[in-house]
C-alpha positions as CSV (number, residue, x, y, z in Angstrom):
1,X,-2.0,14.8,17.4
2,X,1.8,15.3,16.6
3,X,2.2,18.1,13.9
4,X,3.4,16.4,10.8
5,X,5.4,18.4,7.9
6,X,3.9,18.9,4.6
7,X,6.1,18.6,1.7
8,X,4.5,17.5,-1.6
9,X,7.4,16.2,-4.2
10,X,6.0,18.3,-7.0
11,X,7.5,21.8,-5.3
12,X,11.1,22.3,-4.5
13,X,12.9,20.3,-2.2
14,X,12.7,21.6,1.5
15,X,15.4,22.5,3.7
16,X,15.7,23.9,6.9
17,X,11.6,24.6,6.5
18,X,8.5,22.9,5.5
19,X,5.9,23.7,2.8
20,X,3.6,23.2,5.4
21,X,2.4,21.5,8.9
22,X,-0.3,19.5,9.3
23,X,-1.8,20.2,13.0
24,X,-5.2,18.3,13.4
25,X,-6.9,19.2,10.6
26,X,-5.6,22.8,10.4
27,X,-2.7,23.3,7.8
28,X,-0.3,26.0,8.4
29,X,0.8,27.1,5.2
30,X,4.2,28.1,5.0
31,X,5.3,31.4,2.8
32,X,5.7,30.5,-0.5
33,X,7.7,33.0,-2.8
34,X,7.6,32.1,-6.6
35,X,10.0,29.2,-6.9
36,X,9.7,27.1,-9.5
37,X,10.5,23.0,-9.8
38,X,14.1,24.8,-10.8
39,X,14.6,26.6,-7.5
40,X,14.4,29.6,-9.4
41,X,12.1,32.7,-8.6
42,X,9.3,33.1,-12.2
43,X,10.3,35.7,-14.7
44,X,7.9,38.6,-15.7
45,X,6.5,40.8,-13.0
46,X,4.2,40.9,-9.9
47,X,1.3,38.6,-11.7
48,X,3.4,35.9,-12.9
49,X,5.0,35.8,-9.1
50,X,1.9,35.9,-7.8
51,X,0.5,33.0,-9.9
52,X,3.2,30.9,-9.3
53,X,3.5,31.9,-5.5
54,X,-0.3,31.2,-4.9
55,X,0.3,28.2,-7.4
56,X,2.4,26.9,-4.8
57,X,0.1,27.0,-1.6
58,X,-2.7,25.2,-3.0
59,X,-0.2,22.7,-4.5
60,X,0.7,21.9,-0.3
61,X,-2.8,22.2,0.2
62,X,-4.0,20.2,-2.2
63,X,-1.2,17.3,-0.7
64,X,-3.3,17.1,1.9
65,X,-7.2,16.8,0.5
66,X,-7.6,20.3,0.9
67,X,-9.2,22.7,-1.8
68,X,-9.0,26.7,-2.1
69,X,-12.5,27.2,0.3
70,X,-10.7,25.8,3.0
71,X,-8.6,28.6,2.9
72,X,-9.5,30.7,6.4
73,X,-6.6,33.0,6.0
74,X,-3.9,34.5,3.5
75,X,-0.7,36.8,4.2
76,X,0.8,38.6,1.4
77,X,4.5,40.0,2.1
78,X,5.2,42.6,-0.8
79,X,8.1,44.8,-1.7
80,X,6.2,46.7,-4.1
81,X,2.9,47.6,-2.8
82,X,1.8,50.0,-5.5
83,X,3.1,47.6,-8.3
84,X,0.6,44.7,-6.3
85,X,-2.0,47.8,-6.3
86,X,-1.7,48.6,-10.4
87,X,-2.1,44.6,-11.3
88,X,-5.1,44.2,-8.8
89,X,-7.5,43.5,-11.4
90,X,-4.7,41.2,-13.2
91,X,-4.1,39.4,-10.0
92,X,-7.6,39.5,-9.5
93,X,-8.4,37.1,-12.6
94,X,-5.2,34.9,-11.6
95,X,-6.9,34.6,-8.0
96,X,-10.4,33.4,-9.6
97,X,-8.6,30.9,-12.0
98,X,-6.7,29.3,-9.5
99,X,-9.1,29.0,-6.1
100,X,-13.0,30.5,-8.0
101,X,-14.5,33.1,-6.2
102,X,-13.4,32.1,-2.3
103,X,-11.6,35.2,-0.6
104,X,-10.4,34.0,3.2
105,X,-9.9,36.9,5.5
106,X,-6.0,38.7,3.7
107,X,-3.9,40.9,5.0
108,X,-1.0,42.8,2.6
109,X,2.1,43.6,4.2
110,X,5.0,45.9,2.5
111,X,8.4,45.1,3.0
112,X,11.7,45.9,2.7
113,X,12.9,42.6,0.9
114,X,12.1,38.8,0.9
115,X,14.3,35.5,1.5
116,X,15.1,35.4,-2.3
117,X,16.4,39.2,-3.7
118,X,14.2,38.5,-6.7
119,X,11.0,37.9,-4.9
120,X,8.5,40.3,-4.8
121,X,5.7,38.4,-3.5
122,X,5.3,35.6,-0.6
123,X,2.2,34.0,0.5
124,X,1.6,32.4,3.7
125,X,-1.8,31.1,4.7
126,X,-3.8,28.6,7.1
127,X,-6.3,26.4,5.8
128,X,-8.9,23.8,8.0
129,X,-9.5,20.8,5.9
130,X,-12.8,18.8,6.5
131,X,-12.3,15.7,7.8
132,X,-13.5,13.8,5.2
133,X,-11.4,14.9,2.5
134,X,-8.1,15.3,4.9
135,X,-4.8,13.1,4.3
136,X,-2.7,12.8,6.1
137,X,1.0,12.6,4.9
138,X,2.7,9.6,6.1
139,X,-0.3,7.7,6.9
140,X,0.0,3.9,4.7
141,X,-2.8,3.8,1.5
142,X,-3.0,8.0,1.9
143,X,-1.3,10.3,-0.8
144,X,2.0,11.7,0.7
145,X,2.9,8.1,2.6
């Protein structure tokens, strides 16, 4: 099967990337920092980049049938880790309220500084969809087409 770009019309426009691609019934999730519909990185701290960040892979995943416990795996890229460290309980609650209680295996990463200067967060992930929820974009009568 062809790998087919995910790109749902609610999140900022893509170029030169893709939200996500769609290989079989695995999604590979691309980073998401915490643009908004504005192409502008959320105001207010590590927890409001984080929800917005997060908000923005399950938005791809949910483009293609997929829901938070098909989440196998999450990256975090941070430029703060002890900032990420003193919200953990914060982030915590945002995490539950967004996807319920499914943690996928995570890894935190520090570094030095992200795509946008603002950004103190990106999220990457990879997610296997069942196949009887899974749409696929492009397909005629399926979401995305």
């Amino acid at each position: 099967m062809t790998p087919v770009a995910v790109n749902p019309s609610s999140l900022p426009a893509p170029s030169g990337y893709s939200h996500g691609t769609l290989s079989g019934n695995t999604l590979y999730l691309g980073g998401q920092t915490a643009l908004d519909a504005d192409m502008r990185i959320v105001p207010g701290g590590i927890v409001e980049q984080f929800r917005q960040a997060f908000g923005n892979v399950l938005t791809t995943l949910r483009e293609v049938g997929g829901r938070p416990e098909d989440l196998v795996s999450i990256t975090l890229y941070l430029t703060d880790i002890p900032d990420y460290q003193a919200h953990g309980k914060e982030i915590g609650k945002v995490w539950r309220e967004l996807a319920g209680p499914v943690y996928p295996a995570m890894a935190g990463i520090g570094c030095t500084a992200l795509w946008q200067p603002e950004a103190m967060i990106e999220i990457l992930g990879v997610a296997v969809v069942p196949d009887e929820r899974l749409v696929r974009p492009g397909v005629p009568g399926q979401a995305g087409a």
